[in-house]
VOSE-949720 format. One line per 3 residues: their letters; for each residue x, z, y of N, C-alpha, C. Coordinates in steps of 0.05 Angstrom, whole numbers, plus 5000, padded with zeros to 4 digits. Each point is the difference from the previous one (the first is absolute). Layout:
N
A> X/Z/Y/X/Z/Y/X/Z/Y | ...
This chain:
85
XXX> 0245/6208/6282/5006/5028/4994/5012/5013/5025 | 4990/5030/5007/5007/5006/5020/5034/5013/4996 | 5016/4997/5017/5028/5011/5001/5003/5032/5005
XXX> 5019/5007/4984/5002/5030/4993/5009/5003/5033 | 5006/5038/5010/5015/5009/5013/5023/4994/5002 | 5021/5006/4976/5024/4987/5002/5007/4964/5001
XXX> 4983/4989/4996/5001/4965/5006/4998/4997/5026 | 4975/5012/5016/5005/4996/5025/5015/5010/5015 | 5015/5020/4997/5023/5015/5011/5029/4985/5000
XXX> 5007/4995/4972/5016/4978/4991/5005/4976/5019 | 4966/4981/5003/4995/4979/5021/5009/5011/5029 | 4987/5023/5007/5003/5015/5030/5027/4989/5015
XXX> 5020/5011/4966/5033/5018/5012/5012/4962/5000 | 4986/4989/4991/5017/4972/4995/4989/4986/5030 | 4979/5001/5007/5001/4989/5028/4965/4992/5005
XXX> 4990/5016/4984/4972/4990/5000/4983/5021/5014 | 5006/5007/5020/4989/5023/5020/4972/4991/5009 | 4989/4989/4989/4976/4994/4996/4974/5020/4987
XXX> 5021/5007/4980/4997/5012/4975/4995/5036/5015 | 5000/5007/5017/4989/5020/5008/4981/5021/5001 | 4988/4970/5009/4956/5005/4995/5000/5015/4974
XXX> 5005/4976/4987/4996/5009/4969/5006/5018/4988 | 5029/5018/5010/5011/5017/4987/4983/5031/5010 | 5000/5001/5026/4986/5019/5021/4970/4996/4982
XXX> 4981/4989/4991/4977/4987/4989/5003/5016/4977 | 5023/4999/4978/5001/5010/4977/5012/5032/5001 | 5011/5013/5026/5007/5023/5007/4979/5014/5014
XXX> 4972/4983/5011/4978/5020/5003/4996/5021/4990 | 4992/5009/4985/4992/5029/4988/5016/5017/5004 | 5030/4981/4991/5021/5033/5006/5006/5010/5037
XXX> 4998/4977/5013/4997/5010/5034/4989/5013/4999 | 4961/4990/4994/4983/5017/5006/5007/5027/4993 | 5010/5013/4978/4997/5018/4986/5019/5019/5019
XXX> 5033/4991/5003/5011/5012/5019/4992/5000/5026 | 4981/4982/5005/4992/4996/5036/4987/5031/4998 | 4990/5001/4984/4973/5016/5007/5010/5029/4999
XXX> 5024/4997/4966/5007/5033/4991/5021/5009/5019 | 5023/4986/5020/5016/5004/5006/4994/5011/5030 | 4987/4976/5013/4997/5008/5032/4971/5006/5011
XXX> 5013/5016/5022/4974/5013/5019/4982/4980/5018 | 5014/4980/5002/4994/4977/5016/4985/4987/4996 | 4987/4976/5016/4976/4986/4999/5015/4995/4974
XXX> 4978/4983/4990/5004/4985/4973/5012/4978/5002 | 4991/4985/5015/5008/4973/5008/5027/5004/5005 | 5008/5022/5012/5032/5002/5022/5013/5001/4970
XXX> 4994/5023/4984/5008/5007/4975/5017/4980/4977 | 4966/4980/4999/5007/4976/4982/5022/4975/5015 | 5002/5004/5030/5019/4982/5012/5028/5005/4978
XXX> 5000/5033/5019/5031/5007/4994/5012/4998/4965 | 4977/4997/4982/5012/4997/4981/4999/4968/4994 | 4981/4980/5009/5014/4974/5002/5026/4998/5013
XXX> 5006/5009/5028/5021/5001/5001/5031/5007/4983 | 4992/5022/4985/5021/5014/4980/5003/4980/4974 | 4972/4987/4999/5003/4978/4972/5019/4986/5015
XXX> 4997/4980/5023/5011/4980/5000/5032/5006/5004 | 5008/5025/5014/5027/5013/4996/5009/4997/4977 | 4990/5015/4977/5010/5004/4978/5002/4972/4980
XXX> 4992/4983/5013/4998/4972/4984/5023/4983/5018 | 5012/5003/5022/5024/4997/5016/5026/5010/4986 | 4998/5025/4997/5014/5006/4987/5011/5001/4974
XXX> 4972/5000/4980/5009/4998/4972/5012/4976/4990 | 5012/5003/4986/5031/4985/4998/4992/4988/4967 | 4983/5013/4984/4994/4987/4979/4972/5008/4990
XXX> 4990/4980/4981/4970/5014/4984/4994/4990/4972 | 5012/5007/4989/4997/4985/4968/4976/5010/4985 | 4983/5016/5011/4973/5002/4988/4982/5026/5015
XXX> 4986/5002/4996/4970/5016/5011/5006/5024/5006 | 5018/5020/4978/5007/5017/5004/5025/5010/5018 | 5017/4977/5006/5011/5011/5013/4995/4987/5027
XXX> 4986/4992/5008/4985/4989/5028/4987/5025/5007 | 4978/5008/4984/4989/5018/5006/5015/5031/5009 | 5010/5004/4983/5017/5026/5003/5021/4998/5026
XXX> 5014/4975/5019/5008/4987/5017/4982/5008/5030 | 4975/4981/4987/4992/5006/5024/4984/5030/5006 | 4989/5008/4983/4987/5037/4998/5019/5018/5015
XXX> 5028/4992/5003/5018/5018/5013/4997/4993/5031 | 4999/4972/5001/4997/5002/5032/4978/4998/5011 | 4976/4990/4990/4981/5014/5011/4985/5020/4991
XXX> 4999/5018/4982/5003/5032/5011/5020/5016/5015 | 5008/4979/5011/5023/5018/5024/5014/4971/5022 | 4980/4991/5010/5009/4980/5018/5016/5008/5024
XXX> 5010/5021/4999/5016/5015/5027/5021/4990/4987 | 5010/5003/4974/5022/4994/4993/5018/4970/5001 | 4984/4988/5013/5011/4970/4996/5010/4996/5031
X> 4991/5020/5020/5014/4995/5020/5027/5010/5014
C-alpha cells in the first residue's frame, strides 16, 4: 500500500530525507498549478522555485498529524516562496 502525504512527511521530519522524491512526486499537480498560475517565468525556473519552497516549508514545519494540515502548511509557502527568506 502506497503511504499517505502525511506518513511520508512524518518519515521526512524523523530523518528519512529520502522521502523527498516522494513527497515533491505527490505535490506535483499543486507546483505545477502554482508554477504556471503564479509566475512569469520559464516554467522550469517556476517549478524549481516552488520545489525549493516545498523543501523550505518541510524544514521548517514543526508538525503534521494529517493531510490537511500539511497541505494548508505547505500552500502558504509555496504560493509565496519569497516569504521563507
Amino acid at each position: 500500500m502506497e503511504k499517505t502525504l502525511s506518513e511520508l512527511i512524518r518519515e521526512y521530519k524523523d530523518g528519512g530525507k529520502r522521502n523527498f522524491e516522494k513527497i515533491a512526486e505527490k505535490m506535483n499537480p499543486l507546483i505545477e498549478f502554482y508554477a504556471r498560475k503564479l509566475y512569469t517565468w520559464d516554467r522550469e525556473d517556476a517549478r524549481q522555485e516552488m520545489l525549493l519552497a516545498l523543501f523550505l516549508s518541510l524544514e521548517k514545519m514543526k508538525y503534521c498529524r494529517n493531510e490537511g494540515e500539511m497541505l494548508s502548511l505547505s500552500l502558504i509557502h509555496i504560493s509565496e516562496p519569497t516569504r521563507l527568506r
